[in-house]
Every structure is written in structure tokens, then in C-alpha cells.
C-alpha positions in Angstrom: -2.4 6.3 -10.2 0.7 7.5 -10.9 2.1 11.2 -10.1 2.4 13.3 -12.8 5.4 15.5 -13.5 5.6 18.6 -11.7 6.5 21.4 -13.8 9.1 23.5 -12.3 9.1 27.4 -12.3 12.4 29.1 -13.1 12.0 31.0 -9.9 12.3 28.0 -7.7 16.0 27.7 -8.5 17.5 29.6 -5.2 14.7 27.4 -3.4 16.5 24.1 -5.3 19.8 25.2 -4.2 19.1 26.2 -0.8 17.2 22.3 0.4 19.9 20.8 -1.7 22.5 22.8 0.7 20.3 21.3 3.3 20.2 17.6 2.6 24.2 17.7 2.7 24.9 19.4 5.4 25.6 16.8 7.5 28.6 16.0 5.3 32.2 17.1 6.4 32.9 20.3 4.7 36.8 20.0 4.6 36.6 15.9 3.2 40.2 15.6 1.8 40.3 14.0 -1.4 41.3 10.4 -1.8 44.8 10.5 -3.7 44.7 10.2 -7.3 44.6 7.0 -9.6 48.3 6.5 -11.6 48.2 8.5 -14.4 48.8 6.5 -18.3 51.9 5.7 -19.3 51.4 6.9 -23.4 52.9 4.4 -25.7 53.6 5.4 -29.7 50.8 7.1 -31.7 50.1 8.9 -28.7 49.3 12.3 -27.9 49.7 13.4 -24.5 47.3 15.4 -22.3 49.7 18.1 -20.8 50.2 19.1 -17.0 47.5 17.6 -14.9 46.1 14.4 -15.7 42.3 15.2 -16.5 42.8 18.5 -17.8 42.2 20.5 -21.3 44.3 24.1 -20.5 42.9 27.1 -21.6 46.2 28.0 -22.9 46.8 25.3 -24.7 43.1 25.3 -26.7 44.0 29.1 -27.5 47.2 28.2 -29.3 45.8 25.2 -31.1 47.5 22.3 -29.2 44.6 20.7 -28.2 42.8 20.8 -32.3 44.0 17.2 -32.1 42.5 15.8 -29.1 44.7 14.1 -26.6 45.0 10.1 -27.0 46.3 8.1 -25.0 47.1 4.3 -25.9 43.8 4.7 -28.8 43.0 5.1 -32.1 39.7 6.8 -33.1 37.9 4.2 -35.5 34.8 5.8 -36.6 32.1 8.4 -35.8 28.8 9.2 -37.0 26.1 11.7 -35.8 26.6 15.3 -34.2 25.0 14.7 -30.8 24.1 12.0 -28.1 23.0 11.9 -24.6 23.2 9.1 -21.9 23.8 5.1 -22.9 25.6 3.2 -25.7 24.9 0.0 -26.0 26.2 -3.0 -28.2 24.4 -6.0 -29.2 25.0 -9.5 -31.6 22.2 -11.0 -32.4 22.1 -14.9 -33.1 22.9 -14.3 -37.0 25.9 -12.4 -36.2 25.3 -8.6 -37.0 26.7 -6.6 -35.0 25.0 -3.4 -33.6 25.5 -0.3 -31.4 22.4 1.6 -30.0 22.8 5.4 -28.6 20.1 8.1 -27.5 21.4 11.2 -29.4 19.6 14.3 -27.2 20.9 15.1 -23.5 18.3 17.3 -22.8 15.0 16.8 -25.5 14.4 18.4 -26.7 16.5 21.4 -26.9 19.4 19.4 -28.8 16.8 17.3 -31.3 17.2 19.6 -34.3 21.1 19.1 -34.0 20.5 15.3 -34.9 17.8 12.8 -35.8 16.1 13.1 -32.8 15.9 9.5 -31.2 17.3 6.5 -30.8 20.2 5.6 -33.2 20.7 2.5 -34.5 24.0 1.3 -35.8 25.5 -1.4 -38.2 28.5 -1.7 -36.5 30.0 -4.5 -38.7 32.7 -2.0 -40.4 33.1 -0.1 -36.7 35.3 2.2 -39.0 31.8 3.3 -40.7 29.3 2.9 -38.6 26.1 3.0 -40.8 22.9 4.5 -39.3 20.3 1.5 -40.1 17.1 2.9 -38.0 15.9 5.5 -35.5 13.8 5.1 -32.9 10.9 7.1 -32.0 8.4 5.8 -30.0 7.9 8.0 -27.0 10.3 6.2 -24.3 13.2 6.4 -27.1 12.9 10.3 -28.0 13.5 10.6 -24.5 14.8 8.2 -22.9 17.3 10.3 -20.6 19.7 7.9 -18.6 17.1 4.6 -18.8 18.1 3.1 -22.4 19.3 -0.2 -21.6 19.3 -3.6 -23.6 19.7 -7.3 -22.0 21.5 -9.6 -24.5 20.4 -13.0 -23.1 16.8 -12.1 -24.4 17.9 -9.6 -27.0 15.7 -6.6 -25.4 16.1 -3.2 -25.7 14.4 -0.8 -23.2 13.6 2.1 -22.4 11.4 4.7 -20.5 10.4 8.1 -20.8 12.1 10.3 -18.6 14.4 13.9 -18.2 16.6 15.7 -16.0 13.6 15.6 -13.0 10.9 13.1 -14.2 8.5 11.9 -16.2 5.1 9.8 -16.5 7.2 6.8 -17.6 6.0 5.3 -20.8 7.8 2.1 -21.2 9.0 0.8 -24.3 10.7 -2.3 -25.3 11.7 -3.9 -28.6 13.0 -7.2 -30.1 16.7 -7.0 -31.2 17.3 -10.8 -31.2 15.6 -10.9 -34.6 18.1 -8.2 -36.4 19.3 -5.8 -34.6 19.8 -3.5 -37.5 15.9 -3.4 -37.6 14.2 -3.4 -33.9 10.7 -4.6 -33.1 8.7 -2.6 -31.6 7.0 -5.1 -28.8 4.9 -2.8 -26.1 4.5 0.5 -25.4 2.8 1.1 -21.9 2.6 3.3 -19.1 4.3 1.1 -16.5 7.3 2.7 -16.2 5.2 4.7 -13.4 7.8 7.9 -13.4 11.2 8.0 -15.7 14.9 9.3 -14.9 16.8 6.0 -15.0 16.7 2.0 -14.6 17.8 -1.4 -14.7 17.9 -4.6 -16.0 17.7 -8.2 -14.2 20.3 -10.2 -16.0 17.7 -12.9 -16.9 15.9 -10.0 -18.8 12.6 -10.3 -17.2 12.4 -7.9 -14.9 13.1 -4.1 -15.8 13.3 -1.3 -13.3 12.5 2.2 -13.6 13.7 4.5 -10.7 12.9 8.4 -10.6 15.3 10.5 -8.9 13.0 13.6 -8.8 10.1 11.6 -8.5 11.4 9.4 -5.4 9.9 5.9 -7.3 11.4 2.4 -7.5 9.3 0.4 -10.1 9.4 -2.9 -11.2 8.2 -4.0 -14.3 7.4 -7.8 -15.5 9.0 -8.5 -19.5 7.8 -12.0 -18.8 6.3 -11.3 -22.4 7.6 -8.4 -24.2 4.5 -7.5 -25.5 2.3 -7.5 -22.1 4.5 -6.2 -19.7 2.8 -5.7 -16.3 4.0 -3.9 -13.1 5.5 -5.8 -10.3 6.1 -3.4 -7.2 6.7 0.2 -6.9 8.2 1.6 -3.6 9.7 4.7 -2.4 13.5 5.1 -3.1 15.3 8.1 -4.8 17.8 6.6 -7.2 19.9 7.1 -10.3 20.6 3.7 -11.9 19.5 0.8 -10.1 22.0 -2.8 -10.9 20.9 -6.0 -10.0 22.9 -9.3 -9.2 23.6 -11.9 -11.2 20.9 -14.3 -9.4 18.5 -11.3 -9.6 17.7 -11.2 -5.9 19.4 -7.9 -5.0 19.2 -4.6 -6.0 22.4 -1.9 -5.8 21.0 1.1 -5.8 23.1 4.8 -6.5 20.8 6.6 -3.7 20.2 10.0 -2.5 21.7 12.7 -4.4 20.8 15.2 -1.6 17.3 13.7 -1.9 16.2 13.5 1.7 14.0 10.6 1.5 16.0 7.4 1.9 14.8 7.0 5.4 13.5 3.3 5.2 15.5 0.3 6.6 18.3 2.4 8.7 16.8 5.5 10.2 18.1 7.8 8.0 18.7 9.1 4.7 21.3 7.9 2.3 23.7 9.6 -0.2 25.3 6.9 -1.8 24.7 2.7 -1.6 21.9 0.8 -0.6 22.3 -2.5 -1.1 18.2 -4.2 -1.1 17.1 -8.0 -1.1 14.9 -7.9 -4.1 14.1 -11.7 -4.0 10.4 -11.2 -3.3 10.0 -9.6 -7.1 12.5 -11.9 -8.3 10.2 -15.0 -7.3 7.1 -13.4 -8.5 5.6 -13.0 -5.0 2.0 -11.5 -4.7 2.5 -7.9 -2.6 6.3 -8.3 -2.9 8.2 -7.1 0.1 12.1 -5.5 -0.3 14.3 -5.4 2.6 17.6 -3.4 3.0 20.5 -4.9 3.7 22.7 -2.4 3.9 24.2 1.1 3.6 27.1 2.9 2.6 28.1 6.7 2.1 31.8 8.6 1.9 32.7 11.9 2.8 33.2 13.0 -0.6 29.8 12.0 -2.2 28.1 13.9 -4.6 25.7 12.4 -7.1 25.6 8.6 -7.0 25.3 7.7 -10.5 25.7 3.6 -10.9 27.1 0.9 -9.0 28.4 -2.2 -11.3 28.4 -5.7 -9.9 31.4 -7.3 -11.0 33.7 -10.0 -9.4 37.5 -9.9 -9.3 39.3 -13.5 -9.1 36.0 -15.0 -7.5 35.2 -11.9 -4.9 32.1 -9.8 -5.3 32.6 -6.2 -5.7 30.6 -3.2 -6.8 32.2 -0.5 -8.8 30.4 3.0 -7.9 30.6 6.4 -10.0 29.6 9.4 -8.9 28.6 12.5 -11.1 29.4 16.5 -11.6 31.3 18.1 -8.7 29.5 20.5 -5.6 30.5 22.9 -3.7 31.1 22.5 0.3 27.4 23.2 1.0 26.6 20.3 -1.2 25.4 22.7 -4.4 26.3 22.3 -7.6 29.0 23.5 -8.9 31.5 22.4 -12.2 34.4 23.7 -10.5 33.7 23.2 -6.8 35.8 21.3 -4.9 33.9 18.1 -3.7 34.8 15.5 -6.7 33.0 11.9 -5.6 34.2 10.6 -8.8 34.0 6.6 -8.7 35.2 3.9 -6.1 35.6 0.3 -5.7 33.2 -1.3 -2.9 34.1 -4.9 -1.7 30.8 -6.5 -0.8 31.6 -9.5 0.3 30.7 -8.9 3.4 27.4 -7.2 2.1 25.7 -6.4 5.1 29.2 -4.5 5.6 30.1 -3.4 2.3 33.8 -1.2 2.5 35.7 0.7 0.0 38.8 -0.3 -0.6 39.7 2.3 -3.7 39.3 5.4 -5.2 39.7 6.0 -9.3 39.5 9.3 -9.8 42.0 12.1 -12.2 44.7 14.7 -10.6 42.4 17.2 -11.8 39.4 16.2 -9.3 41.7 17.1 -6.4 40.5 19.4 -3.9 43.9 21.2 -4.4 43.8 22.1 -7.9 40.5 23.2 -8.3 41.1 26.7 -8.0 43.4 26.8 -11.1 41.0 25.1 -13.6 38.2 28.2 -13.7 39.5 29.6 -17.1 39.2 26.1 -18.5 37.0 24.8 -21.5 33.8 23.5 -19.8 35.5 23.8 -16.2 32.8 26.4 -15.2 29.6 25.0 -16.7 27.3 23.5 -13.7 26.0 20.8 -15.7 30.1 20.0 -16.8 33.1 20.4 -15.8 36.1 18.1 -14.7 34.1 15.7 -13.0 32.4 11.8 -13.1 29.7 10.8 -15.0 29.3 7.2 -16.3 31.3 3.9 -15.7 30.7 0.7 -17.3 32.8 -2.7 -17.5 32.9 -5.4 -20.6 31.7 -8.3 -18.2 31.1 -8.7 -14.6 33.2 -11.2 -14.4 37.0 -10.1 -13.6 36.0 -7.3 -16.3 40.0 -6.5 -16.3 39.1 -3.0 -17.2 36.7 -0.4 -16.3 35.8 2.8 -18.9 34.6 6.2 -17.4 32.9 9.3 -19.2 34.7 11.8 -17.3 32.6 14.9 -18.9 36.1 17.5 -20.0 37.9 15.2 -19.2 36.6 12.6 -22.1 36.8 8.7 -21.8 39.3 7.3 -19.3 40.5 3.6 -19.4 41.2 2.1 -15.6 42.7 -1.5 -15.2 40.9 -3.2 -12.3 42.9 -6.1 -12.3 43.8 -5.3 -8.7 41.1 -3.8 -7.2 43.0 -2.3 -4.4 45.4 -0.5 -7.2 43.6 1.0 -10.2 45.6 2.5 -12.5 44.7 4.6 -15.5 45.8 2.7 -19.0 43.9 5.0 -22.0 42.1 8.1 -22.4 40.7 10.1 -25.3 39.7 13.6 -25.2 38.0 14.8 -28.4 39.5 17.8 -30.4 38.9 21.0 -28.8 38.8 24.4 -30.8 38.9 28.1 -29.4 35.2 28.8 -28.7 33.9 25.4 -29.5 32.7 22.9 -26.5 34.6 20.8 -24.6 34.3 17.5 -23.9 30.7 16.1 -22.5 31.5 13.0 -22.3 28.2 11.9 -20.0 27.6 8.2 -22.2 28.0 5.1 -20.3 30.1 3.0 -23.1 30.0 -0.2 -24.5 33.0 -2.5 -25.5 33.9 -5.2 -28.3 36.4 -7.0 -26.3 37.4 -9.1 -29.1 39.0 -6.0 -31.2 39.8 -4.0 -28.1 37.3 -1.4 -29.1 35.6 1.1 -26.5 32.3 2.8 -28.0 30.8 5.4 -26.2 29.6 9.3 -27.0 29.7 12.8 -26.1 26.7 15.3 -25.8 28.4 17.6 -28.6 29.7 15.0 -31.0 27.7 12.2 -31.5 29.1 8.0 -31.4 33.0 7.5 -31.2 34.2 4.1 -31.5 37.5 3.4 -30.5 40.6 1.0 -30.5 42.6 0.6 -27.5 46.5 0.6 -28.9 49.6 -0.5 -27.5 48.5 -3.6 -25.8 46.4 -1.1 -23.5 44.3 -3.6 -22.8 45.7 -6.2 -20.5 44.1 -9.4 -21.5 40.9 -9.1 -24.5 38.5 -11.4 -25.3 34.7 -12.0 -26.1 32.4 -10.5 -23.8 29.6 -12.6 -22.6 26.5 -13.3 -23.7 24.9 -13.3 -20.1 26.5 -13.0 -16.7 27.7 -16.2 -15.0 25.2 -17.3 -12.3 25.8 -16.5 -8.2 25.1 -18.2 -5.6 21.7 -17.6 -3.9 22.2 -15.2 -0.7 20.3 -16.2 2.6 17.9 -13.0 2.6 17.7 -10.8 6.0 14.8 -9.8 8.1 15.1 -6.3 8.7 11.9 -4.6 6.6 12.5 -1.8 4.2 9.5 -1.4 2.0 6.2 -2.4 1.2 3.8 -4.2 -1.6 3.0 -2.5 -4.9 1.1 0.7 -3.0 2.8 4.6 -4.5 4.5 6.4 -1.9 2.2 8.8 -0.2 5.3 11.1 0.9 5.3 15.1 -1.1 7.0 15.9 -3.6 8.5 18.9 -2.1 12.1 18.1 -1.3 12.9 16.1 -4.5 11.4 18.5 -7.1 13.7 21.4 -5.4 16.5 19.1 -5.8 15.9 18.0 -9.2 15.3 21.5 -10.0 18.8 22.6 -9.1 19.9 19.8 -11.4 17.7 21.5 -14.4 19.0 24.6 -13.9 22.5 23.3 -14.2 21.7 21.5 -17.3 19.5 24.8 -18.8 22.9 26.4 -18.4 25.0 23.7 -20.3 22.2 23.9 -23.2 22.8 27.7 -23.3 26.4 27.3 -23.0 26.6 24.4 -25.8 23.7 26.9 -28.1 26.4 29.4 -27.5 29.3 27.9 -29.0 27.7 26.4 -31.9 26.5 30.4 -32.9 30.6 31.3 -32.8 31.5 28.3 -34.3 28.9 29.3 -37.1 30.4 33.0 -37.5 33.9 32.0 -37.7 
């Protein structure tokens, strides 16, 4: 049977912080930072961030010049709700309507009365009015934390239940091929074993459900939508979990100062783990997953995602890590370790290598001290720091788009994947004693109008227009990703059958409750500005 979710009491937070300290200590205290990606060059229409890229100045909130926002080669199109957690997703289905999908709590439900509480559903064809056609509230989509995903080659949209530590993982999944202005709801079932976070085969049959706090990899069959049946669970602490094009391996954003990634190399893992997944792939009775390899960096913090994509013909992952911690690996908005995101070549995938950083002037080591009086700089679940990444298509995507948290929603061009350099950015109005930017959503793109949608925990969906021939070379995104070559699978074992992990829960639920109590402070933080806003 699955484990349930541990509740955990406020007193174990020193406990949390402490085994947390623990799991990273192996990592260099005094990791320099990688140097910064090339700021924007801002073209007409424009207003500029000042001083350091990255940053929203305290002084300049208190005197007004940041009411406006800073944009950066963008138009704001349309908006509509108040808040939004996680995902955005887009979707066309075969009649041509157009939609966007976005969870609106970041922490349910503490920030449900703020905003229909579920998952929004959007006509998106006027993206200057986006018009609120559903909301969905099965139990997977009122909570849905970081697992909302949808697979356009079978029109699927999925989620499972899950928050900041875990969750018994009810699974649902809903038809959007029909119209996705009106989803269907196809299964609810409990096979999501334990919730945080997931992933989608590209073929849309196989979902996964990984549990960071929970320390569980589970793969689901969506064979049929409306019997889905569970495939393998194993023993891996994750955040998202990506999955090649051919479906046969896994990318997963491991560790987190988890301790428990000791399967395949010896040791535990903060950062990639690259798994042949080709046993649950085929449909193989008692499916075995072997690693394949491994990869950290000295400036790690949260592994969030890793994106498959593929830049004139060579494979490469692009990685994003989230928040920021302190040199004893705790964390801390305004600490100095950044990990912010990277670009992996994994050609060689049983020696993948980075071979660049993206990352803002403000995430340098050297700043940090001079950012404490910032907006948002000193909330532990905030701050200047890397959240979500996501790319239009996996194949030579051209651009990548990052929820930096204050920073808002940067716009990289990957064209050379050696030299990133920053193109756009929009950071959403900020008022004296109002939030700053959360900008945690992974975004979603309509490459055909140069449009970036995406959300922010305070201020619901955005949709957004790159300007000033931002975006190097546009065009329609596709429907599925192009197939890859099969991969000659190793032999070193990693894992076993469909059998729970028998390891405790200890280590993880200390862990996961350090990230609660960072989040608990955000919510109090965000409750707090919405009570000045209210008097003033």
C-alpha cells in the first residue's frame, strides 16, 4: 500500500534545517559563481530594469519607479485571475480553439479564497481577453502543486494530488482533444501513489508521478484514459521527471538535499540522473530501470526540471534550479548559493557535461549582500532566484523562458548553446508594501504570435507578446516532439520491479519540512501585504 503523508509538526523545523545542512555538506562552501548571462539589449516601448540585471530596488519601489513594471522587448496582452501556483499550459485541439490551462493556489489551500480555487481554464482565442470557460475541481486539480501537465499528441491533461512535502497521489486525467474550453473528466484513481511533481512520455501513455518528500518514482499506464493502471514505482527523490522523445529514458531533477539517491553510483545525487526507462516503455512485466548516469555542480541547490531539447541535431538537457541557500546548504532567499539553470550536452550521456550557465547579475555571489532591503529578497520561499524553465519545442527551441521568482519572466536565446544571452523580461508592477514578483509558473508559448504565457503566485495568468523582433526566428510549435533514435540501453542495475521502497521516511520529511516552513513564511508574508494593501 501506499505511504501516507506524514504530517509535520511545526517544531521539527530546526530538525529540517539542521539534516538539510547535513545532506550538503559535502558541497564546496566558497563555489564561485559562474559569470552572468548578457544582459537585454531594450529596444522601443521598453522600460528598463535599473542597476543590476535581475533586480527590483527598494529605492526605486519607494519613489514609484517601479508602479509600471519593467519590460523589456514585451507587451503585456492580457490577464485574468488574482492568483496561480505552478504550470501553464497551452493546448489546440483538432477544431482549432485555442486554450491555456493554469493551477491558481501555490500553497492550497491558504491562497483558495483569493481565486476560484482550482484549475483554470482559458479561451485563449482573443489572448488580449482571456475568458475563463471552466474550473477544475476534482481532487488532483485543487491541488495539483507542480504535477499539472497536458500531452498534446493525445490531448490529455493530468494531474496529481500533491503539496509542498507530499501527498496520497490521486490521479486525475481529462480529455481536451474534444474542446478544450470544456474538459472531460476521464479517471480519477489513486495511482499516483504519493504527489509533488511529474512527467509526461511524449506518446502520452505513460504519466509519472515523483514525490520529493516522499522519495517515490511512479509510473502510471494512460493506455486508456479512463482505466489507468500502475506500471512500476521505485525509490528516487525528484522534482520533475522529463522523458525522451523515444520514451526510453528518464531525466530526473534529483536530490534536493534528499539523501537517498544512493542506487546505480554509490552515492547520493543533487542534481541529474539520467535512467534507461525502456523496461516501462515496452510494457515489461516487473520492469527494471537502470542508471546511466550522473551529474552535480558546485553550485546546486534545488534541481527543479531538466528539458530535453536538441540544438542543430545535438541532444541537450536544459536544467533549472530553484530558490537560493545559504553555504550550509539551508534555505535562504538571499543566501549566496544561486544554482539557477544550466545547459547540459548529453551526447555523450553516460558523460553528460555542462557547457553553460544562464543565470541574472543579481544571482552573483558578490552582490548578494546588497539586495536584503529588496521587495521579496528576504522571503525563504522567494527571493532573487530560479524557479521554472520551459522551451516552445525540443527541437532547436531558439529560446528558453524562466520564472525567475522577483525577478519575473526572463527570455534567454539558446541559439548557441555555449552563449545564452538574455533577449526579454517582464517584471510585474510593484507598489510600496505590495508583493513582488513570484513568478514560480513554468510558461507556455504561442510561437506563431510570439506570445509567452505564464503566471505569478500574486497575480494570476499574464500573456505576453515578445516586441522588437525579440524573438529570433517564430513559428508553430509542434504538435508532438520529433522521434529519436533508439539508445543501446546499459547494464549497470539501478532499481527494481513495481515493489514501494522499504527505506524511512526520516530524512526526506525533515527536508521537505524546511521547504514548508519557507513557503508558511511566503503565505504570511503575501497575507501581509494584501492586509496593507487593503488599508491604504
Amino acid at each position: 500500500m501506499p505511504r501516507p503523508a506524514v504530517a509535520v509538526p511545526a517544531g521539527l523545523a530546526c530538525l529540517a534545517v539542521a539534516l538539510v545542512a547535513i545532506a550538503g555538506a559535502s558541497v564546496a562552501a566558497d563555489a564561485p559563481s559562474p559569470p552572468s548571462t548578457p544582459r537585454a539589449v531594450c529596444g522601443p516601448g521598453s522600460i528598463p530594469e535599473p542597476g543590476i540585471q535581475g533586480r527590483v530596488p527598494a529605492d526605486d519601489v519607494a519613489k514609484g519607479g517601479a508602479a509600471k513594471g519593467y519590460l523589456c522587448n514585451v507587451e503585456v496582452l492580457g490577464t485574468e485571475g488574482k492568483t496561480a501556483g505552478f504550470k501553464v499550459e497551452r493546448y489546440v485541439d483538432p477544431a482549432g480553439h485555442e486554450c491555456a490551462f493554469y493551477d491558481s493556489t501555490a500553497v492550497f489551500p491558504t491562497d483558495a479564497a483569493q481565486s476560484p480555487a482550482g484549475v483554470g481554464v482559458l479561451d485563449m482565442s482573443n489572448p488580449r481577453q482571456p475568458k475563463r470557460t471552466a474550473t477544475l475541481t476534482s481532487p488532483a486539480m485543487l491541488t495539483p502543486h507542480e504535477s499539472l501537465l497536458v500531452n498534446a499528441k493525445r490531448g490529455l491533461l493530468v494531474a496529481v494530488s500533491g503539496n509542498l512535502a507530499t501527498e496520497p497521489g490521486i490521479l486525475d486525467v481529462y480529455d481536451v482533444k474534444t474542446d478544450c474550453r470544456t474538459p472531460i473528466r476521464r479517471s480519477s484513481t489513486p495511482f499516483g501513489v504519493l504527489g509533488h511533481e511529474s512527467g509526461f512520455a511524449p506518446d502520452g501513455k505513460t504519466y509519472y508521478s515523483t514525490s520529493l518528500g516522499g522519495g517515490t518514482l511512479a509510473a502510471i499506464d494512460l493506455t486508456d484514459p479512463a482505466a489507468p493502471s500502475l506500471l512500476y514505482v521505485g525509490n528516487f527523490d525528484t522534482h520533475a521527471v522529463t522523458i525522451s522523445d523515444d520514451g526510453n529514458r528518464a531525466y530526473l531533477a534529483a536530490g534536493a538535499g534528499f539523501p537517498r539517491n544512493e542506487v546505480g553510483l554509490g552515492g547520493p545525487v543533487d542534481g541529474l540522473i539520467v535512467l534507461d526507462v525502456s523496461e516501462i516503455q515496452a510494457r515489461k512485466a516487473n520492469p527494471v530501470i537502470r542508471q546511466v548516469s550522473s551529474l552535480t555542480w558546485p553550485i546546486v541547490t534545488i534541481p527543479q526540471a531538466a528539458l530535453p531539447i536538441t540544438i542543430k541535431g545535438r541532444p541537450y538537457l536544459f536544467e533549472v534550479d530553484e530558490f537560493a541557500y545559504d553555504d550550509s546548504f539551508r534555505i535562504q532567499s538571499n543566501g549566496p548559493r544561486v544554482g539557477a539553470a544550466r545547459i547540459i550536452d548529453i551526447a555523450d550521456e553516460k558523460a553528460p557535461r555542462i557547457v553553460s550557465d544562464v543565470r541574472l547579475a543579481v544571482h552573483q555571489r558578490e552582490v548578494r549582500p546588497m539586495l536584503a532591503n529588496d521587495p521579496g529578497a528576504t522571503e525563504s520561499g522567494a527571493g532573487y532566484a530560479g524557479h521554472y524553465c520551459n522551451v516552445p519545442r525540443r527541437n532547436d527551441p531558439q529560446i528558453v523562458a524562466c520564472g525567475f521568482l522577483a525577478s519575473g519572466l526572463r527570455v534567454f536565446d539558446i541559439r548557441d548553446p555555449v552563449k545564452p544571452k538574455e533577449i526579454a523580461y517582464y517584471v510585474a508592477p510593484v507598489q510600496p508594501g505590495g508583493p513582488a514578483n513570484l513568478s514560480y509558473a513554468s510558461p507556455a508559448f504561442a510561437p506563431e504570435r510570439n506570445e509567452v504565457w505564464y503566471s505569478d503566485a500574486d497575480r494570476g495568468f499574464i500573456a505576453l507578446r515578445l516586441t522588437n523582433g525579440a524573438w529570433p526566428v517564430a513559428g508553430p510549435s509542434a504538435a508532438a516532439p520529433p522521434a529519436r533514435a533508439p539508445r543501446t540501453a546499459p547494464t549497470r542495475p539501478a532499481g527494481g520491479g513495481g515493489s514501494l521502497p522499504t527505506t524511512g521516511l526520516g530524512a526526506p520529511v525533515g527536508a521537505a519540512a524546511a521547504l514548508l516552513l519557507a513557503m508558511a513564511l511566503v503565505v504570511r508574508r503575501r497575507a501581509g501585504s494584501r492586509a496593507r494593501s487593503a488599508n491604504t
